[in-house]
N, C-alpha and C positions, 0 to 999 in steps of 0.2 A: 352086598353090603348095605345097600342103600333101604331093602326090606326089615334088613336086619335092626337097622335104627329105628325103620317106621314101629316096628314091636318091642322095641325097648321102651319107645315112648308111651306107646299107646298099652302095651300086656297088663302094667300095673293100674291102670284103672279100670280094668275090667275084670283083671283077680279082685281089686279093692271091691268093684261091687258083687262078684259073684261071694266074695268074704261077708257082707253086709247078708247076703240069701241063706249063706250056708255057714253060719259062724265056727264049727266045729273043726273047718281044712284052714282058722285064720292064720296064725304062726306057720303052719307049714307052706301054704300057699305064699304068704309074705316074703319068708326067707327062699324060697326058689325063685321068688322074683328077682331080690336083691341080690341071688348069688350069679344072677345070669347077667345084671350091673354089672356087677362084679370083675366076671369074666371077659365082657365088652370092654371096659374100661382098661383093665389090662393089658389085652391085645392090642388097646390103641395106643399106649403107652410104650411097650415096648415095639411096638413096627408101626408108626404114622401111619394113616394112609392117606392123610391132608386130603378127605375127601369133601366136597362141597356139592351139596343138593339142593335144587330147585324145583321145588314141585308146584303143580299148577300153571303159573306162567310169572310175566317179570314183578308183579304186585303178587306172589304171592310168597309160599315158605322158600326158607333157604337160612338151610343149615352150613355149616360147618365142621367135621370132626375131623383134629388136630390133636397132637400130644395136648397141649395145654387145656383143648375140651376129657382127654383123658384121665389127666391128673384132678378133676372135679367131679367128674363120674364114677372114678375107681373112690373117692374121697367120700361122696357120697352114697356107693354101697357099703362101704366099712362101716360109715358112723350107723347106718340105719340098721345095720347086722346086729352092730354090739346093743345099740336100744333093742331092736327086737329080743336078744338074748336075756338080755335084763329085764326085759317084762315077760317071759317066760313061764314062769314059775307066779307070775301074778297073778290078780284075778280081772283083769283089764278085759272087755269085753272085744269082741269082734271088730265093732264100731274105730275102737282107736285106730286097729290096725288098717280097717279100709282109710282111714285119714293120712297113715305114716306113707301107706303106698301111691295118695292123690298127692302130698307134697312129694317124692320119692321120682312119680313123674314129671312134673311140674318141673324140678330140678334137673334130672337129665335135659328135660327141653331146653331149659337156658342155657344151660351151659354147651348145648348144639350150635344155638340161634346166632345169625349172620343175618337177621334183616329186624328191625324197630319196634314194626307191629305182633310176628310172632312171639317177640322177647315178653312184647305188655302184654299181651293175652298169657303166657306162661308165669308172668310175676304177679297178674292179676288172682289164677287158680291156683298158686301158691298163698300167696296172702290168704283164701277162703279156706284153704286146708290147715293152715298155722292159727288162725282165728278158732277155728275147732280144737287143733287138741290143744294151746293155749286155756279154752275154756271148758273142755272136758269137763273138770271134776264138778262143773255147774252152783260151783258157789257163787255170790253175787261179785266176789273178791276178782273172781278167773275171769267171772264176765267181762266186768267193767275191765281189766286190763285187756284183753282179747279186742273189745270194743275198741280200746285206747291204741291199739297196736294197728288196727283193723283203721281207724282214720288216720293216723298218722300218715299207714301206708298207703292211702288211696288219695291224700294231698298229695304225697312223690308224687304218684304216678298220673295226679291230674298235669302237673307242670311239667314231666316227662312226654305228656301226649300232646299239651300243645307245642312243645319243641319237633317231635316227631311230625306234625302241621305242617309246620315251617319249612321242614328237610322237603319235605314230600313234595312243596310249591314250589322251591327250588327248583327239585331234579325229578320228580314226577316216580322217583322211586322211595322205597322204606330201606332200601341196603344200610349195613354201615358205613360204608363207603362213601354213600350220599353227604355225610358230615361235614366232608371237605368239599370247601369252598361254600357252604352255610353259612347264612348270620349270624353273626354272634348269639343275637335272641336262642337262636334254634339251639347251640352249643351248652347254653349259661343253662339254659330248661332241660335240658337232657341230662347234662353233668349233674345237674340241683338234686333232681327228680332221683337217680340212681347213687346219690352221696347221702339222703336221706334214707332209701332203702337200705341201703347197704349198711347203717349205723357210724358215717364216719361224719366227725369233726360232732361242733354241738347238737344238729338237731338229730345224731347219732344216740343220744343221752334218752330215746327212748327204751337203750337196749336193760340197762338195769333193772327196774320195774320189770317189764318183762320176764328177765331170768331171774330174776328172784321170786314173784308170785307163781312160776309155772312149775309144775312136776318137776322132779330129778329127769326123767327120762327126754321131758321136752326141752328141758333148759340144756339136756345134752345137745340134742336134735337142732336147738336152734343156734347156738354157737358153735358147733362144729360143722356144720354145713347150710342149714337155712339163710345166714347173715352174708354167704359167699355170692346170694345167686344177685343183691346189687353192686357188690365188688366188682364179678369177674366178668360184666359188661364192661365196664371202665377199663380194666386192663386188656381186654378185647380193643375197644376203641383208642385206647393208648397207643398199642402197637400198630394200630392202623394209621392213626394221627399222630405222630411222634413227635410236634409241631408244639400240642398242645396238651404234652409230660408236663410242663411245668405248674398247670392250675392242679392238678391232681397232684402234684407232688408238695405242695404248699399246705394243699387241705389235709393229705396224708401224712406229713410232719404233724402239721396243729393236732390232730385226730390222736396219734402218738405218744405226744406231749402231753394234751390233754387226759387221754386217759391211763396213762401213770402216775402222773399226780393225782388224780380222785382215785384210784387203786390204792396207794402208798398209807392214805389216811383214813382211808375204808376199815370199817370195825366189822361188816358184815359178811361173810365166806364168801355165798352168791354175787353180790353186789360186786366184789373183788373181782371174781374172776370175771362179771360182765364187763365194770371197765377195760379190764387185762384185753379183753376182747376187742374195743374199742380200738385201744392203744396199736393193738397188733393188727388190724383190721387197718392201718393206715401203712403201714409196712407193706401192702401187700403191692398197693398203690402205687406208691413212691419209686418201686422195681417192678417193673411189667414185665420185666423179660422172668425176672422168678418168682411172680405173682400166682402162678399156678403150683407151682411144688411148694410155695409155701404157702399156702393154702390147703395143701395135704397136708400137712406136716402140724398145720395150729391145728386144722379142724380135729386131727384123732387125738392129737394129745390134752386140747381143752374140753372135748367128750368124756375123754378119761379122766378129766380132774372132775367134772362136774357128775359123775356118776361117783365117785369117791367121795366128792362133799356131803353127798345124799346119806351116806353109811356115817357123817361126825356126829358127833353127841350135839351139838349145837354148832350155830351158824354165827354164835360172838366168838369172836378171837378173846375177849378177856377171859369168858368162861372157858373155852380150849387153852388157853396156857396157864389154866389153876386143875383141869381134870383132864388125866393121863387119857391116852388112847390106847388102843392095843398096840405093839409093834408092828403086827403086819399090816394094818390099815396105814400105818405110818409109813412102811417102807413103800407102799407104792403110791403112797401119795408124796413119799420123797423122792424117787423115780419120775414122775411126771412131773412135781415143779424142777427137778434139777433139769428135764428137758428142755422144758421151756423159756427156763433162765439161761437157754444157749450150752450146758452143759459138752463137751465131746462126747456124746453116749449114743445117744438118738437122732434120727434125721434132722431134727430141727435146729441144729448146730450147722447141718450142710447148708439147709436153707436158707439161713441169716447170714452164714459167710458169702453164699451166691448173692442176695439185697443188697450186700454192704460191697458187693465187686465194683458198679461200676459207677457207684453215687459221685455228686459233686460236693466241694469242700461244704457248703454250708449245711448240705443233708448227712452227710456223714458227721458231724459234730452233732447234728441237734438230734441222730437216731443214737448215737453212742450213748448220749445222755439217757435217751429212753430207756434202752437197754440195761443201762444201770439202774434207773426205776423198775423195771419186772423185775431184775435181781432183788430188792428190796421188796418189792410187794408180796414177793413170793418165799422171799425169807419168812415170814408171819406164819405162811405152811409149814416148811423145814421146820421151823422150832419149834413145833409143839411137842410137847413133852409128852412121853409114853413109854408103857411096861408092857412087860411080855405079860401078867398076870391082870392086865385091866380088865373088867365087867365093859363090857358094850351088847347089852339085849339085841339094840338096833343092827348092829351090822352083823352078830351072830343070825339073825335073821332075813338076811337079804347077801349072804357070801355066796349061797349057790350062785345068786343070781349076778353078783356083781365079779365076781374071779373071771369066768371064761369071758365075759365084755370086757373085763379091761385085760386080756389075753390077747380079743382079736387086735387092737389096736395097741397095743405095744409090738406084738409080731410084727405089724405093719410098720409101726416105726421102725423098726430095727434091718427091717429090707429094703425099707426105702433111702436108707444109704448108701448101698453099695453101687448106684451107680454114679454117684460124685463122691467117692471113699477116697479116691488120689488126690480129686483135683483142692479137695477142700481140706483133708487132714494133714495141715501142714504144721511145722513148728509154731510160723508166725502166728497161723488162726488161732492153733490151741490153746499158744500162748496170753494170744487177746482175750479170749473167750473166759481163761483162770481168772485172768486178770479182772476182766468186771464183774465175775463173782465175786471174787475178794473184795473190791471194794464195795461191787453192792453190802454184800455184807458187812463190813466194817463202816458203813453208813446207816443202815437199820439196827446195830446195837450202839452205835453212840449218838445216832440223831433220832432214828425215829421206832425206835421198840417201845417209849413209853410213850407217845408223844398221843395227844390227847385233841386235837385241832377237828374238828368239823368244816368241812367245806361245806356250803350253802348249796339245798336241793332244785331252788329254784327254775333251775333255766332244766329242769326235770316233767315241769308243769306244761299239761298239755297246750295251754295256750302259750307260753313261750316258745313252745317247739314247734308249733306252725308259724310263730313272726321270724323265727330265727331263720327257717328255709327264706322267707321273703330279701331279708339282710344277705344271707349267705346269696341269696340268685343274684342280686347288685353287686355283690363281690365279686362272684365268678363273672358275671358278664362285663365290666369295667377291665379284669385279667383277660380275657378273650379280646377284647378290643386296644389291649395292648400288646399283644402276641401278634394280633394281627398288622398291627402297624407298622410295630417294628421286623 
């Protein structure tokens, strides 16, 4: 077992560069990499084997595979399958795909990782693999955002490493375990450093830009699995420190909040589903214990919306609700928001009914509200108007490519039910779950279908999103120092 991981890790960088010598075996070498993810992932999933590795000696790796490392592995061979499927049929060079397969590793690695310093060096080589295909198509446009994406991310992970300092002079180890009993310094810098990667609360508000300037293919890539790998540290540490659920869960409401309402009055497709991202990107937080399955659960179904959006005739909602679409482009981009609006259909109704099991009064009110925000944001999709006889060039043009991608990831939702099918399809849940459709809905047609409001981009700007991590690290560390008090 323990080999078997070492070549999960390490296989895809080495097809990625032998893809780079021999560009001709790229797609097929790719996809046999992801399908043997795939397979790993699974196996962990359904038999644990809560295995923990130590290689080298007590300063060095140490991994972890656990169901919860499963459900991010198996998560992230799906999403990477249905990209790969979807650029298929392109004319995307070799290139992209050695990059899909160096983020591809890079990911399995985090989601292993059980000690500080292998986590940074794995969040590190992902950041240089997202900076590339980010900037692929080498406009000035892709650069500067890549660029933008590319410091944001390596302020995290400055303030991440010197928290990781701290732990290590305490206890002369990198574990995660070392946390407890840390300084608060070392807790506020770590927590900061991975709330900023991961896209939650403000200085999260770099994920827009981002998925709006990137490829369909990337902006799938990087909202359905890319944005998981500073999450599901946090929910790692969460369950190890249970002491200290409650700063993450503060930031993961705001996070919630926040990106529902800039969702809600969002004019632009991409834009939308990035906050949507945002929003539910703090959900994940908030429940550690279902942080992992529902992170399967957003990551395939927001891949599948953001590869659908790529097929709309335009990216304004006012011009999509004046020019029809075709039906079938409609129906399964009705399918996927009705998933994610909580729907009974798709796993991600199990998912949310597990977040919302074991919340406390004030998080169960303030996610409820959220909830009913996605419902209305995602009403905006629902209602576009469409005929079986619309003209759409663009997506007659790209159905090869987009039918079997958003195939894998539906199949995937639809089995990834059945193993909370009892405990979750109850009257009560189904009943709640109608019920904040209905009113999300009956909210987005008498309050905000016309509604015309711009929020302010500001706190979007790169220099706001580095002062903000600064604010946000005096938050988190003044909450740490009252955790620990009391």
């Amino acid at each position: 077992m323990t080999y078997i991981t070492i070549v999960l890790i390490l296989l895809p960088i080495l097809v990625g560069f032998c893809i780079y010598l021999f560009p001709k075996i790229d797609r097929y070498s790719a996809m046999a990499v992801v399908l043997m993810s795939f397979a790993y992932g699974l196996w962990v999933i359904l038999e644990p084997p809560n295995l923990n590795i130590q290689l080298l000696n007590n300063f060095g790796v140490q991994l972890l595979i656990d169901q919860n490392s499963g459900y991010l592995i198996l998560t992230n061979a799906l999403v990477t399958m249905a990209v790969i499927v979807y650029c298929w049929q392109s004319r995307i060079t070799g290139l992209f795909f050695t990059q899909i397969l160096i983020v591809h590793s890079s990911l399995n690695s985090i989601f292993m990782s059980q000690d500080f310093i292998s986590l940074y060096v794995a969040l590190e080589v992902l950041a240089i693999g997202v900076f590339l295909l980010i900037a692929y198509p080498r406009s000035d446009r892709s650069i500067w955002v890549g660029l933008r994406y590319l410091f944001v991310s390596n302020t995290a992970m400055l303030f991440y490493l010197v928290g990781v300092a701290l732990v290590y002079q305490a206890h002369h180890s990198f574990a995660f375990a070392g946390l407890r009993g840390s300084s608060p310094e070392a807790i506020s810098l770590i927590f900061m450093g991975l709330l900023a990667k991961g896209g939650i609360f403000v200085s999260g508000l770099w994920l827009p830009m981002t998925y709006a300037e990137s490829e369909t293919p990337v902006s799938a890539l990087l909202s359905g699995i890319v944005t998981k790998a500073g999450v599901f540290p946090l929910v790692r540490l969460a369950l190890i420190l249970p002491e200290f659920s409650p700063v993450l869960s503060i930031f993961g409401v705001a996070a919630a909040l926040l990106g529902a309402i800039y969702a809600i009055f969002e004019q632009d497709t991409k834009r939308t589903l990035a906050f949507s991202s945002i929003s539910q990107l703090g959900l994940m937080i908030v429940a550690p214990v279902a942080g992992s399955f529902y992170a399967l659960t957003h990551g395939l179904v927001k891949s599948a919306l953001f590869l659908i959006e790529g097929s709309l005739p335009s990216r304004d909602f006012k011009q999509l609700h004046q020019q029809p679409i075709t039906t079938f482009l409609w129906l399964i981009l009705l399918l996927a928001s009705l998933s994610i609006s909580g729907f009974p259909l798709l796993s991600i109704f199990s998912a949310k009914a597990l977040v919302f099991k074991d919340l406390s009064a004030w998080e169960d009110i303030a996610l409820n509200i959220a909830s009913v925000g996605t419902v209305i944001y995602f009403a905006k999709f629902i209602f576009i108007p469409h005929e079986q006889s619309a003209a759409s060039e663009k997506f007659d043009s790209q159905k090869v490519a987009l039918l079997p991608a958003i195939c894998i990831l539906f199949i995937a939702l639809i089995f990834a039910n059945l193993p909370y099918y009892e405990s979750t399809y109850t009257v009560e849940k189904i009943t709640k779950a109608l019920a904040t459709i209905g009113v999300g809905w009956l909210a987005y047609f008498m309050i905000f279908k016309n509604s015309l409001i711009n929020l302010p981009k500001t706190w979007e700007k790169l220099d706001h999103l580095i002062g903000v991590m600064t604010l946000s690290l005096t938050g988190i560390f003044w909450l740490v120092v009252w955790l620990k008090i009391s």
